[in-house]
DSSP file (Angstrom, degrees, kcal/mol; ACC not computed):
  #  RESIDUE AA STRUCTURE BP1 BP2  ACC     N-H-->O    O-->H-N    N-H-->O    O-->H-N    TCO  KAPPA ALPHA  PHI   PSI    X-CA   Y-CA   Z-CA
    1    1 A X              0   0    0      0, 0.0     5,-0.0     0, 0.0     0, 0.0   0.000 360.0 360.0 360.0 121.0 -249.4   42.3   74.0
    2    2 A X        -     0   0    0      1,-0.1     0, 0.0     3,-0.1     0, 0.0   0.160 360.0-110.1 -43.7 171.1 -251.3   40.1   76.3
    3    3 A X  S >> S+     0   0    0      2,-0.2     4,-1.4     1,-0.1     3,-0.8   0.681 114.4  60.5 -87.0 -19.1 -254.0   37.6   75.2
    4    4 A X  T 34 S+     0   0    0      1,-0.3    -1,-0.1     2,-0.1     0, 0.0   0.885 108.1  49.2 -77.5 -20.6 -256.9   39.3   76.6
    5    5 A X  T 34 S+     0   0    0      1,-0.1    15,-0.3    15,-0.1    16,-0.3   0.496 105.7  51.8 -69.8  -3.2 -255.9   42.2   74.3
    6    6 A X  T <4 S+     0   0    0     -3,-0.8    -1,-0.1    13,-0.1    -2,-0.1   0.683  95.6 106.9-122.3 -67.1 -255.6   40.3   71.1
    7    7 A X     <  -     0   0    0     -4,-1.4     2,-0.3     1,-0.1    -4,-0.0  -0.096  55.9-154.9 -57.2 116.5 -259.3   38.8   71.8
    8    8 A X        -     0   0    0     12,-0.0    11,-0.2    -2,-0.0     2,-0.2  -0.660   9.3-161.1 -85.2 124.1 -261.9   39.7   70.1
    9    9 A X  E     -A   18   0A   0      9,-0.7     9,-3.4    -2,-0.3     2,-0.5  -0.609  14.8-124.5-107.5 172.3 -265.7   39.5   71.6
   10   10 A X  E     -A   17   0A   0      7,-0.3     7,-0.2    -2,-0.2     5,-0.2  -0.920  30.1-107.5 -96.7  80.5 -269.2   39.6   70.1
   11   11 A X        -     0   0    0      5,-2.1    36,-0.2    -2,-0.5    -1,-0.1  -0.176  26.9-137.1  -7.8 138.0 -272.1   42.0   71.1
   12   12 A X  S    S+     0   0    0     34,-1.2    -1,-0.2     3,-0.1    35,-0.1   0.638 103.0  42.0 -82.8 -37.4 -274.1   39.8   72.9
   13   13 A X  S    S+     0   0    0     33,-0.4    -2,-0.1     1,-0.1    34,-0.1   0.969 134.4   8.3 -79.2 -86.9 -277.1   41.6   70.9
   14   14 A X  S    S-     0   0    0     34,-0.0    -3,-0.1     2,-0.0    -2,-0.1   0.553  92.8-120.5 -70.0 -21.9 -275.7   42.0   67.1
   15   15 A X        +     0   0    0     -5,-0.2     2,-0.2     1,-0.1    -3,-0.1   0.975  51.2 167.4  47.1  47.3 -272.7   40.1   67.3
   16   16 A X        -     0   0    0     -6,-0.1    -5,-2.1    32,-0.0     2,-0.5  -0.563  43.1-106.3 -79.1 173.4 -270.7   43.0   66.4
   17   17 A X  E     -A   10   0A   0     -7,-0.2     2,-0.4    -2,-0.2    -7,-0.3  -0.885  37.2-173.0-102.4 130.0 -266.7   42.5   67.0
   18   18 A X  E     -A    9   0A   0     -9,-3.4    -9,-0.7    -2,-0.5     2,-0.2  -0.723   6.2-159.6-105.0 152.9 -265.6   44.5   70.2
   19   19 A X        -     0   0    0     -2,-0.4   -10,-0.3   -11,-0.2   -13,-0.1  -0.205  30.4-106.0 -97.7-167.1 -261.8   44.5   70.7
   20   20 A X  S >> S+     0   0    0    -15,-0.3     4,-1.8    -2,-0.2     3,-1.7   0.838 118.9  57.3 -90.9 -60.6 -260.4   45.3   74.0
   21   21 A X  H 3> S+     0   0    0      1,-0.3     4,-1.2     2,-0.3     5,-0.1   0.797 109.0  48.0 -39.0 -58.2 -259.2   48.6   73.3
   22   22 A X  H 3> S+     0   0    0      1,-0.2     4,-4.4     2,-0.2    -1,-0.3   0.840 109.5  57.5 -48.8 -40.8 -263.0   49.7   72.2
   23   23 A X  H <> S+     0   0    0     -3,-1.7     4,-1.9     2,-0.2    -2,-0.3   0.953 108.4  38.3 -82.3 -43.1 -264.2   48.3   75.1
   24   24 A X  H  < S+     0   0    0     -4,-1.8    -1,-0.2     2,-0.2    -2,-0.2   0.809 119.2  54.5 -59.3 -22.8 -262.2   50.2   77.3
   25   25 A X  H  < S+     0   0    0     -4,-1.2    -2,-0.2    -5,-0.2    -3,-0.2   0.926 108.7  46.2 -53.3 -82.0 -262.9   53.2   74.9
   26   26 A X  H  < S+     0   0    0     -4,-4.4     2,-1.1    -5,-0.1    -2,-0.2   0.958 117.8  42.3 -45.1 -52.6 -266.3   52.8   75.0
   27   27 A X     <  +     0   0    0     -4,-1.9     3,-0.2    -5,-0.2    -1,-0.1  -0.782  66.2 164.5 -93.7  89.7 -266.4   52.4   79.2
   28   28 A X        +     0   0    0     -2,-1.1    -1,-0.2     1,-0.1    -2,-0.1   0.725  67.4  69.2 -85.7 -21.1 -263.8   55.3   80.4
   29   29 A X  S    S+     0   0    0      2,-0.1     2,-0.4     0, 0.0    -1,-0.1   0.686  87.3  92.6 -83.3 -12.0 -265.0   55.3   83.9
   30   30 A X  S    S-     0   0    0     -3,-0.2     2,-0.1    -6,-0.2    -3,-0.0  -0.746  74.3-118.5 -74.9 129.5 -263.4   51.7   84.3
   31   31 A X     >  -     0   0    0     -2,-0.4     4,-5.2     1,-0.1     3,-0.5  -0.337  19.3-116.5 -75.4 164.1 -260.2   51.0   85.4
   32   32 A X  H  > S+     0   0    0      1,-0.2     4,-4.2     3,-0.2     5,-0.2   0.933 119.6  43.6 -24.1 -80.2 -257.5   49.3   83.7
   33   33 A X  H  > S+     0   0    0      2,-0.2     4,-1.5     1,-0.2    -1,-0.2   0.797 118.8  46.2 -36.1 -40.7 -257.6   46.2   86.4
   34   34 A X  H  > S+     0   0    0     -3,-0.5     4,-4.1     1,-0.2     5,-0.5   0.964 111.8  53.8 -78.5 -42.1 -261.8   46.1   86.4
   35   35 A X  H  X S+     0   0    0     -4,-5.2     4,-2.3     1,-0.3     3,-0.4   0.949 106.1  47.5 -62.2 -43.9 -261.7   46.3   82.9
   36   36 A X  H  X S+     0   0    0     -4,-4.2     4,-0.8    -5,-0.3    -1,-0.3   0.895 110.8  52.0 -18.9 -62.9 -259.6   43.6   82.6
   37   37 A X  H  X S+     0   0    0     -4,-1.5     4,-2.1    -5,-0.2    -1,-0.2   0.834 110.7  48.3 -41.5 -57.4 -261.7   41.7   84.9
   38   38 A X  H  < S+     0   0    0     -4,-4.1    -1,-0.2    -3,-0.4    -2,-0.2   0.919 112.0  44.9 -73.8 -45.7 -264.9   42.4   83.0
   39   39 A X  H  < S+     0   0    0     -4,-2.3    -1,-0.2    -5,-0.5    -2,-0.2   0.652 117.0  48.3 -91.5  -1.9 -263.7   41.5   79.5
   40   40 A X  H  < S+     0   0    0     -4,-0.8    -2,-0.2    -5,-0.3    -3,-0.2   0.955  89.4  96.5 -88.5 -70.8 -261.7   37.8   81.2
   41   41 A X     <  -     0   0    0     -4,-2.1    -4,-0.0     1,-0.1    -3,-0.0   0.091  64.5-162.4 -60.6  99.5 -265.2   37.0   83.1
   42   42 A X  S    S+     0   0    0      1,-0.1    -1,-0.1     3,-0.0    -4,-0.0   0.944  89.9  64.0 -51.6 -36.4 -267.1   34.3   80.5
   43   43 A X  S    S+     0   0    0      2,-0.1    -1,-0.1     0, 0.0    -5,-0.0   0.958  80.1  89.9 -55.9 -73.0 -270.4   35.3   82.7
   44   44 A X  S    S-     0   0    0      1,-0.1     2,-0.4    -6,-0.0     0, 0.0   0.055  72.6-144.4 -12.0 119.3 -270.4   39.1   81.6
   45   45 A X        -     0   0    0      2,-0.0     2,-0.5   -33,-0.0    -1,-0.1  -0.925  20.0-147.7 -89.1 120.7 -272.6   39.6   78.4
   46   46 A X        -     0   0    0     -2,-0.4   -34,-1.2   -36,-0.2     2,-0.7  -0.677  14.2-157.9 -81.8 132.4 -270.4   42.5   76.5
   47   47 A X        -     0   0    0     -2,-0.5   -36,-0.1   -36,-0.2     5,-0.0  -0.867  21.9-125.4-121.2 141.8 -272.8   44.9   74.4
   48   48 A X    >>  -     0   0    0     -2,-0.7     4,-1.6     1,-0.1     3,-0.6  -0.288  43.0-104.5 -66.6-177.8 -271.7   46.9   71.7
   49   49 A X  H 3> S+     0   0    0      1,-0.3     4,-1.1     2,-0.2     5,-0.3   0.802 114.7  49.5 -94.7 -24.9 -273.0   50.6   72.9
   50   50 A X  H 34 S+     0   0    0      1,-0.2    -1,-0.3     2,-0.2    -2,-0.1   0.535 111.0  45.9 -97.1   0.7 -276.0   51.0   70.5
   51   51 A X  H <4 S+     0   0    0     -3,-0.6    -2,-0.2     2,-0.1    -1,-0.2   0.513 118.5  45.3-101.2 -16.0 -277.6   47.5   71.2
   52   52 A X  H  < S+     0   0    0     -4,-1.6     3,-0.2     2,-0.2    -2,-0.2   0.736 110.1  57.0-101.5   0.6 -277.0   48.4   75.7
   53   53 A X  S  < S+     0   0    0     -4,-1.1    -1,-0.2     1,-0.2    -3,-0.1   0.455 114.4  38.2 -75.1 -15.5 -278.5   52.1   75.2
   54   54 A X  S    S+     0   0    0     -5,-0.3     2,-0.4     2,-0.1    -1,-0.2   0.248  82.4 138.9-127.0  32.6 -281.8   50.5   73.7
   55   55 A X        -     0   0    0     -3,-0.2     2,-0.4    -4,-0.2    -4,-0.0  -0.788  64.9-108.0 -33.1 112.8 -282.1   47.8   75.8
   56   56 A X        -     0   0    0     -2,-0.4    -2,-0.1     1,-0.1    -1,-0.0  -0.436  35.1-121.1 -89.0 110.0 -285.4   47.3   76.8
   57   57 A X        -     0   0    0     -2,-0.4     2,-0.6     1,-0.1    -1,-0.1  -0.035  20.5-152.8 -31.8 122.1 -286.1   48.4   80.8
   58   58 A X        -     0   0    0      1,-0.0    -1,-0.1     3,-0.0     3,-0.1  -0.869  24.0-113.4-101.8 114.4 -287.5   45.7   83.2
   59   59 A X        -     0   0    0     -2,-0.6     2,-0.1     1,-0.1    -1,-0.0   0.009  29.3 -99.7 -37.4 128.1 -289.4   46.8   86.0
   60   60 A X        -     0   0    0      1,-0.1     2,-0.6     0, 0.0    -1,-0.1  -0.497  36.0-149.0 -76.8 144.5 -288.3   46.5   89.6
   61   61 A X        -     0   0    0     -2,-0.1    -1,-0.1    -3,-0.1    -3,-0.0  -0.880   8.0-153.6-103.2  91.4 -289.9   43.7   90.8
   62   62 A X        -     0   0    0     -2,-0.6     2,-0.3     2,-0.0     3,-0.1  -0.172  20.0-117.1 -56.7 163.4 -290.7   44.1   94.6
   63   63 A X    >>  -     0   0    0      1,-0.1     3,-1.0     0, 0.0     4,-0.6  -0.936   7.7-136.3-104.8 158.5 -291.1   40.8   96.8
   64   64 A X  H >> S+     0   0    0     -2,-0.3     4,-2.0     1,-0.2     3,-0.6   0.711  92.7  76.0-102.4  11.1 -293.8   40.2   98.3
   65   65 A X  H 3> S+     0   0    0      1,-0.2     4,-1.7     2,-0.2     5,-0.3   0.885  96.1  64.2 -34.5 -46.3 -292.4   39.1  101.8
   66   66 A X  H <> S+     0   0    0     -3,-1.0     4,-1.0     1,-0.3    -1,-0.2   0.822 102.8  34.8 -64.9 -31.1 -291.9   42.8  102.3
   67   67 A X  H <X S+     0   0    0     -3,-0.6     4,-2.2    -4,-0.6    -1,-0.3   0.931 114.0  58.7 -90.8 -19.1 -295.1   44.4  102.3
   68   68 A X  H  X S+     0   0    0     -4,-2.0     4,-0.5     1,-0.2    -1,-0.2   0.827 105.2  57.5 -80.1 -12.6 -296.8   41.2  104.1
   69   69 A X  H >X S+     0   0    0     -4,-1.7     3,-1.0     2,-0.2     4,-0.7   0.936 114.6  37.0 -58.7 -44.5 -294.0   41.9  107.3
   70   70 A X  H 3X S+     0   0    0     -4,-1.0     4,-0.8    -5,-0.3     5,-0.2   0.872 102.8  65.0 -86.2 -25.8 -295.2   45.2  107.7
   71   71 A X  H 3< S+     0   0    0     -4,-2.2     4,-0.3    -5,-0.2    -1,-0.3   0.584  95.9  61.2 -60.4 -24.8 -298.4   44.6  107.1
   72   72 A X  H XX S+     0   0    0     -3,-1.0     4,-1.4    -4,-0.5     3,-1.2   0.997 101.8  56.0 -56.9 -73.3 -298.4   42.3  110.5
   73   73 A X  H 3X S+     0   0    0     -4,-0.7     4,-0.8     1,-0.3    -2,-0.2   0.534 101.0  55.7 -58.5 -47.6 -297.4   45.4  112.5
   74   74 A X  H 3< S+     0   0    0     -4,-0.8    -1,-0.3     1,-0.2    -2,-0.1   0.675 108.5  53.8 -54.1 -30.8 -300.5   47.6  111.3
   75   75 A X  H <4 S+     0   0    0     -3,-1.2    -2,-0.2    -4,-0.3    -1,-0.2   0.897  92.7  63.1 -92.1 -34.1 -302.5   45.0  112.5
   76   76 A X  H  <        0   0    0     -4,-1.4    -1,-0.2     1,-0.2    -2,-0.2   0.999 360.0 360.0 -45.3 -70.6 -301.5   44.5  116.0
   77   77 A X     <        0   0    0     -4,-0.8    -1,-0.2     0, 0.0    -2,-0.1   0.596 360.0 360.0 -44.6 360.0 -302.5   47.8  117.4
């Protein structure tokens, strides 16, 4: 058994204990290799499944570079 398999993580949220095996469990639609990837990667925050289903939504945030380019264009004619 490898070491990433042995190692146990925290919900970032609850600090519940994820395994590897749960995490892959949880996530089916990842492969082996990504999952790997994902549960190695310090940066990734892992969430157990009932603290990243109630996560609270952040709005998309437009910039406002965009609308003042196009706004130029209107203004010529």
């Amino acid at each position: 058994m490898t070491l990433y398999k042995k190692k146990i993580k925290n919900c970032a949220d609850c600090n519940q204990s994820l395994t590897f095996e749960e995490f892959c469990r949880i996530n089916p639609s990842l492969s082996q290799k990504k999952a790997i990837e994902f549960w190695k990667d310090p940066m990734i925050l892992i969430y157990c499944p009932d603290c990243y289903f109630n996560l609270p939504e952040r709005p998309f945030k437009r910039r406002r570079g965009y609308y003042n380019y196009f706004s130029r264009f209107r203004n010529i004619t």
